[in-house]
N, C-alpha and C positions, 0 to 999 in steps of 0.2 A: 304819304301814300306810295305803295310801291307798283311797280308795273306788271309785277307778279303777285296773283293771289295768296296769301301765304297759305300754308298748310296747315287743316283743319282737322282732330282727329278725337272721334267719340270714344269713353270707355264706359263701359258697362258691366256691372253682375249679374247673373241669369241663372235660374235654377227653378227647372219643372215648369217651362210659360210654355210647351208647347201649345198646350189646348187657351192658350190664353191671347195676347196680345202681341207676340214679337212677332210675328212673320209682317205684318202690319207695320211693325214700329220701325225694323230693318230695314221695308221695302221705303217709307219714308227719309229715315236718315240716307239711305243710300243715293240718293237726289241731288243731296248735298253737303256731304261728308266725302274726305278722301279716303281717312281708314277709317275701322269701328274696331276697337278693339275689345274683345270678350272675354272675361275668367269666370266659366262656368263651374261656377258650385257645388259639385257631386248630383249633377243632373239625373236622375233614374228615367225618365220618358226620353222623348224624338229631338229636344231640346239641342242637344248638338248639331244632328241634324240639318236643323232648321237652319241654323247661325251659319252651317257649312253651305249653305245654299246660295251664299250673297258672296260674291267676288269680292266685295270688300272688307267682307270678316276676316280678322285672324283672331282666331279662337284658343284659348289656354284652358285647358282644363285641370280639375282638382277631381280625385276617387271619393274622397269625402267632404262635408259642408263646412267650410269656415264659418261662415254666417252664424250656424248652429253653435259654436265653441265662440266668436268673438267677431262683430262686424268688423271693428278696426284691422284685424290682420286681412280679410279679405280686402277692402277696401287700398290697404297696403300693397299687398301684391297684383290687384290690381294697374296699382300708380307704376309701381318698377314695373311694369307689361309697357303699359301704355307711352311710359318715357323713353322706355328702349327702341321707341320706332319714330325717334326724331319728332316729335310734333312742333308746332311751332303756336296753333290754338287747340284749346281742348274742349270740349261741350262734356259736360258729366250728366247721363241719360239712365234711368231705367227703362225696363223694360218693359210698362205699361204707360209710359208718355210719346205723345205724338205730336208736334207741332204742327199749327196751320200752314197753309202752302204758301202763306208769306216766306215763311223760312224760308224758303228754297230759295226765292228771288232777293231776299234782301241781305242774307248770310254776306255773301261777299263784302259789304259794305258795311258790316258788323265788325268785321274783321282787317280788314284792308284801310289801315287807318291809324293813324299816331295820337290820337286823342284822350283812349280810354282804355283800359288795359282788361277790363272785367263786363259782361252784360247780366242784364237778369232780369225775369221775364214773369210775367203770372202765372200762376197753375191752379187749373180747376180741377177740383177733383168732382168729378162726375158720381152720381150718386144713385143708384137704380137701376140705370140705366144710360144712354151713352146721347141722350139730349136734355138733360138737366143736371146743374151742379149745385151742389152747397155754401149756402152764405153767412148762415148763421156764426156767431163770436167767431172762433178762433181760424175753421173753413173760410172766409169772406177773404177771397181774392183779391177784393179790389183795395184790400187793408195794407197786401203784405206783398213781396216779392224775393224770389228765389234765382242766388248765382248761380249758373250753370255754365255758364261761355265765359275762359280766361285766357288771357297769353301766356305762355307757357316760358317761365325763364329759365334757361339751362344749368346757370350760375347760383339761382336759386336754392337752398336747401329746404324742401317739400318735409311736414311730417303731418299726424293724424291724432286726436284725442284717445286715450285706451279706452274704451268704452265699449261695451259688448253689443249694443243697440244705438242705432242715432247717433253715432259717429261725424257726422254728415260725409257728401258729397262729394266736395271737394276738400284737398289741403286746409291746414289752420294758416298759411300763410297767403294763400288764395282768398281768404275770406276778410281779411284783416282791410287796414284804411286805404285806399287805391283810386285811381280814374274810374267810375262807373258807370257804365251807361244804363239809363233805365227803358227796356223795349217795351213796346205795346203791343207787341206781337204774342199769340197767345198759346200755352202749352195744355191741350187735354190729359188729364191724369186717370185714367181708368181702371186703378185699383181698389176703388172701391163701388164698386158697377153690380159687381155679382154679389149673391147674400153669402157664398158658403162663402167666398176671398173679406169678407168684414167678418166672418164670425174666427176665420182659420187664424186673421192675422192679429185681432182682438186678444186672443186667448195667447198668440207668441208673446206680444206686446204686455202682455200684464204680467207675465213672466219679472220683466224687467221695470215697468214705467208703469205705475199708478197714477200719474196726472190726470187733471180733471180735462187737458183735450182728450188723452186716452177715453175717460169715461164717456166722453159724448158719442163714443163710436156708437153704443148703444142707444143714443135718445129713443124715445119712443117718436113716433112720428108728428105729433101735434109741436115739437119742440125742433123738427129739423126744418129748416126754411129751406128753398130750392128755386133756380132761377133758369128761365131756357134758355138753352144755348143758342143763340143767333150767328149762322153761318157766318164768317167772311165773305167781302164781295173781292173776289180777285181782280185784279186792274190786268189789262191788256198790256201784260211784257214784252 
């Protein structure tokens, strides 16, 4: 453990959240994050904006959507962004997750530590509405858990699956056998909240992925199970 916190540094894609979740997600990461680093998508709305708002952004932008022509190369240049500013951990965030305010007090000791080199944490994806999430098959958080927090090795050589969609998150070499610690701390997922964001992102998705998770986007209701979300009790820091 060292006597300096190491350095913590978010990257994200963004493209058209103004009327959505980032000012929200921003104002949380900035808590406890030293950079955030941003490769906005061919944004057409305040989306810039916004990202410019927060002393901790640096923000890169594109004229047109990578996403649209191939996640993997967005995903790419996002990483050469985000490497070029020295990090030392990385959190990989979109832009409609928020974590609970554990984060902010326990981050340090997630990180400050020769233990484990990777964490990963739950994500509910919220369903309706932004106090009830989804549990049924493949949704059931309490099944599954996602890397998002790695240390970042400079010696390392980082690459990505070509894959147009679902690329993931992080590095294929990030994901691979490692130190891992498993958090109980918990991550809201609120992209699937609103009907017209299940119907807009359904119809991109079948473009590409025909799986039967895809097909459950649409369950009818008697087939989606939903679970309330019970606050955190925050402890006296």
């Amino acid at each position: 453990m060292s006597s300096t916190i190491p350095k913590l540094t978010a990257m994200m894609l963004v493209r058209n959240e103004a009327d959505r979740y980032l000012h929200d997600v921003l104002s949380e990461l900035s808590t406890f994050v030293d950079e955030i680093i941003i490769l906005d998508d061919g944004s057409t709305d305040g989306t810039p904006d916004i990202c410019l708002s927060f002393p901790k952004v640096r923000l890169y932008r594109e004229t047109e959507s990578l996403m649209a022509q191939d996640e993997s190369l967005a995903r790419m240049k996002l990483w050469d962004y985000t490497v070029s500013h020295d990090p030392e951990w990385i959190l990989a965030i979109d832009a409609d997750e928020i974590f609970e305010k554990r984060m902010t007090h326990e981050v340090a000791g997630l990180i400050n530590q020769d233990e484990f080199d990777a964490v990963e944490f739950r994500l509910f994806d919220f369903w309706g509405d932004r106090e009830h999430y989804r549990v049924d098959g493949y949704w059931d958080p309490w099944v599954k858990k996602v890397r998002m927090l790695f240390r970042y090795n400079p010696n390392q050589a980082y690459s990505w699956p070509r894959q147009k969609l679902h690329c993931g998150r992080i590095p294929l070499e990030a994901r691979g056998p490692m130190l891992v610690y498993q958090s109980d701390i918990r991550v809201k997922h609120y992209g699937w909240v609103r009907t017209e964001d299940i119907q807009k992102k359904y119809l991109r998705y079948k473009e590409l992925d025909d799986s039967s998770h895809l097909q459950s986007v649409l369950d009818p209701p008697e087939k989606i199970k939903l679970e309330s979300w019970i606050p955190e009790k925050v402890l006296p820091f």
